[in-house]
Structure formats: C-alpha cells, structure tokens
C-alpha positions in Angstrom: 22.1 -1.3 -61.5 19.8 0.7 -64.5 19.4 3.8 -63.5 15.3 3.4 -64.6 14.0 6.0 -62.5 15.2 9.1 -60.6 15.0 11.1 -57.5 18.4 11.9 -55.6 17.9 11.9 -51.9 21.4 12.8 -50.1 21.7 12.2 -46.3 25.1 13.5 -44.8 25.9 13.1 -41.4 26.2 17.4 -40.8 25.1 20.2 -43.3 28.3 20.4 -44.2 28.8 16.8 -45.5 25.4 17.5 -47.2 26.2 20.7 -48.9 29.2 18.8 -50.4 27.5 15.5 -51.6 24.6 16.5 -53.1 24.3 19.6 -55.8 22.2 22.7 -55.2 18.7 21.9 -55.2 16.1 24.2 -56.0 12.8 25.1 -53.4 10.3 24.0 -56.1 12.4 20.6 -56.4 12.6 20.5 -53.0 8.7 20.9 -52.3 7.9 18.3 -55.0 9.7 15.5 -52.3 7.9 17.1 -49.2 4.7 17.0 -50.9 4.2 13.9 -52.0 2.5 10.9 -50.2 3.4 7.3 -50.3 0.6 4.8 -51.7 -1.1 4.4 -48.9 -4.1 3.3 -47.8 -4.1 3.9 -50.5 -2.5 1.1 -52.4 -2.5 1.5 -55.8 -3.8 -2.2 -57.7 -2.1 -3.3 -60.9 -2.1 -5.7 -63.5 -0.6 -9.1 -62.0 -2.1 -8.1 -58.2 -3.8 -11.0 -57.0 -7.3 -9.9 -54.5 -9.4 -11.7 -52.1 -13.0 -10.5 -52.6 -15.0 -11.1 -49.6 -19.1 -10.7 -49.9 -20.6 -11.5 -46.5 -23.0 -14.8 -46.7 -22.3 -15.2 -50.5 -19.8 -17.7 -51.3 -20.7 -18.0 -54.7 -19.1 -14.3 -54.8 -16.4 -14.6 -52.5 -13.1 -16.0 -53.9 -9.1 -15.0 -54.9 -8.9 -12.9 -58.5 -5.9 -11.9 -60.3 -6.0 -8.8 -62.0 -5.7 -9.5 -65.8 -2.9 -7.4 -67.9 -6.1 -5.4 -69.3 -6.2 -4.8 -65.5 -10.1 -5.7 -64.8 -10.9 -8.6 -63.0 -14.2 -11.0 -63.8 -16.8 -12.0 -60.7 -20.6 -13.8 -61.2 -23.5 -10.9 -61.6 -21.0 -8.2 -62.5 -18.5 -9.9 -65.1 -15.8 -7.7 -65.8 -14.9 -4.7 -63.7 -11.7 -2.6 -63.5 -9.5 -2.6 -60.7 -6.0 -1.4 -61.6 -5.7 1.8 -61.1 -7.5 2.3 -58.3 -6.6 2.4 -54.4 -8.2 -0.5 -52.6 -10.7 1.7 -50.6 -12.1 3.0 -54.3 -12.2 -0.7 -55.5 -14.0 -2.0 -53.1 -16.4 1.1 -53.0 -17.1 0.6 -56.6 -17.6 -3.3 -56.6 -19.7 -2.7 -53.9 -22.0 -0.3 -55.9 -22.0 -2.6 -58.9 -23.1 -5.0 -56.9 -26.2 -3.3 -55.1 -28.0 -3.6 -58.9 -28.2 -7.1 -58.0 -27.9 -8.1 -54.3 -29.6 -6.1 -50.9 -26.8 -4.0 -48.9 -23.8 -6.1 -50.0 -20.9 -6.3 -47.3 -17.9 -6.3 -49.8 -14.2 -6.2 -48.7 -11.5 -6.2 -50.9 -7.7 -7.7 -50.1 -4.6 -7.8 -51.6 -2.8 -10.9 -51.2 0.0 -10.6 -53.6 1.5 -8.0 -55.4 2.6 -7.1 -59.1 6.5 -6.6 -59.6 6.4 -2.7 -57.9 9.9 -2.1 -57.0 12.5 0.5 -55.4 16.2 0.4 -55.3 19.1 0.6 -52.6 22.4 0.7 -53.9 25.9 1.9 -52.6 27.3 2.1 -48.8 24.5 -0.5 -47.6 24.7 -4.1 -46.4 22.2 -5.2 -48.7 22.0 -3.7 -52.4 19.1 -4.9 -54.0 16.1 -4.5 -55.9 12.9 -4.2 -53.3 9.5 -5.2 -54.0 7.6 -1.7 -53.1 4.7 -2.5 -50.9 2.7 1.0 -50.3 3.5 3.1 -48.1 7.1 3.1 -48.2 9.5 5.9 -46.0 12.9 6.3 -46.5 13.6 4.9 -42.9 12.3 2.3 -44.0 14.1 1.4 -47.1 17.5 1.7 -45.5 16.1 -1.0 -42.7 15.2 -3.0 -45.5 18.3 -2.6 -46.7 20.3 -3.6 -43.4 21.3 -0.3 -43.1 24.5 1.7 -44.1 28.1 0.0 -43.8 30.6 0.9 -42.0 32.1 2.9 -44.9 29.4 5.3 -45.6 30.2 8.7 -45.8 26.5 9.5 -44.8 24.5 10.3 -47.6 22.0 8.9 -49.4 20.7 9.8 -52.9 17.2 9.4 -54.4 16.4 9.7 -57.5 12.8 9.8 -59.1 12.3 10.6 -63.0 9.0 13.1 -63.1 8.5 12.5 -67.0 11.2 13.9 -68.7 12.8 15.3 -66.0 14.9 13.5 -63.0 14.2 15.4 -59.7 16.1 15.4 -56.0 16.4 15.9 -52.7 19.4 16.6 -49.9 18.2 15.3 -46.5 21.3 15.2 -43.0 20.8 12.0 -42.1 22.2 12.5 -38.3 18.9 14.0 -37.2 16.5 11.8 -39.0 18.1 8.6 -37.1 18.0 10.6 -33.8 14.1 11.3 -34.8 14.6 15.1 -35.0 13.4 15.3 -38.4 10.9 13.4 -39.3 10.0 15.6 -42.3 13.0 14.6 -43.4 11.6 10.8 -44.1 10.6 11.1 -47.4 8.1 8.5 -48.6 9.5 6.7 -52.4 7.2 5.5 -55.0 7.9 2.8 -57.1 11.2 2.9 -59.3 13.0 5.4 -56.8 16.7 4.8 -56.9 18.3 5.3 -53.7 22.3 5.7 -53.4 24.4 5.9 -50.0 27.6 7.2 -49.8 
C-alpha cells in the first residue's frame, strides 16, 4: 500500500511493548493527535459529494445535486452556490440565506447522500487490510472494527501515520486499556488519508 499520507499511531498491549514499537515521540507531536477533532457534524462536502436539498412546500427547489469538480452546485433562484468546503451545518446555513433574497423564511435542510472517494487505510496484523471510504467522524476504535479487528498474530500495536505538510507526524497509544475502555483519550479520531499499521 502507498504510503500517501502519515500519522503513526502504535497500540502495544503494555507500556513496555509500546515503548519498544513505536520511536520517541515528542509532547508537541503528541498534542497535535489529542487535539484534533474528527469531521464531524461537521462533515466536510467535496467535489463528487452528491446532496439532497430539501426546501419545505417548494418542490421546484427540492431535489438531489452533485457537487461539480469546481465544487459549487446550481439550484433555481440562486444558480450557482459553493458547497465544498464547507461542513453541512454551514451549507445549509448559507443556502438558506441566499435563499431569503427571494422566498419568505425558507425551511432548507441539506443531506448527504453519497460521498466523494475520502479514504483511510488499515494495513498489517488485521483481518481485513483495505482502503476505507472515510465517512466523518471516524475514531480509531472504529477503524480497527472496520477492519475485523487484529489477527491472532498481532503483537499489539498499531501505527498511524498522518503527513501535516511537509512533515509526517505520530502517536504511541497501549492498546490493552483502550479495548477495556480505560482510555478513551487514547481513541484518536483519523482524517482522511491516515495510514494505520498493526503489528
């Protein structure tokens, strides 16, 4: 698998284990994983995203969009309007505004009903290596569930790694705790293009 993208999460089974996997990781590096939030709510809408727009007791209005590649969509009264880029919320906050010029307290509500080609990665110890279509809101837990979990062979580490720019950044998590629920700081959220490796 390309390594595209970097952030190298390593979840040993003990500190031990974890000390030995993954490489010395600096507090800063460290504090870049812990701070970051998934795309949530909070979805992030791209080129290739197909929408539902809903405008209550206006069908001429309400219908499925795609999201062109110069990443606006087109609708009656308003014509062309950007969406990628934006979280859903702010999309349908906006279209709702540019739709006031012309109808009396619109009702707008925005959907996503398929998604552009956001992905993450699972390789390594895991009973399923793949390429995963990213769908917001993604935790660690939950990629190695998508991933049918760790085989039987896994030394119980798993590294993530995210590229920052120039730069590839990572993270050393024990994996023991997080499955017993006794860290759930530890459940990093990935963005798109995040390589995760078990061992």
């Amino acid at each position: 698998m390309r390594w595209i993208l970097g952030v190298c999460l390593l979840i040993t089974v003990n500190s031990v284990g974890c000390a030995h996997l993954c490489p010395p990781i600096s507090p800063a590096e460290s504090q870049t994983f812990l701070g970051v939030k998934p795309e949530e709510g909070g979805y992030i809408i791209n080129a290739g995203d197909g929408l539902q727009v809903e405008v209550w007791q206006n069908a001429q209005l309400t219908r499925p969009v795609n999201v062109r590649p110069d990443g606006k969509i087109s609708l009656p009264l308003v014509n062309d309007v950007a969406a990628s880029g934006q979280t859903v919320p702010q999309f349908q906050a906006m279209l709702t505004k540019r739709l006031r010029t012309y109808l009396k307290d619109p009702i707008v509500s925005v959907t996503v009903t398929s998604f552009s080609q956001k992905q993450f990665y699972l390789q390594g110890a895991v009973a399923n290596a793949a390429a995963f279509a990213y769908r917001g809101d993604m935790y660690l837990l939950q990629a190695l569930a998508m991933a049918g979990g760790t085989s039987p062979f896994a030394e119980g580490a798993a590294v993530i790694v995210r590229r920052k720019g120039d730069q590839f950044l990572r993270y050393c998590v024990e994996l023991e705790p997080l499955l017993a629920g006794l860290s759930m700081k530890q459940n990093i959220s990935l963005l798109p293009n995040d390589v995760v490796t078990v061992k």
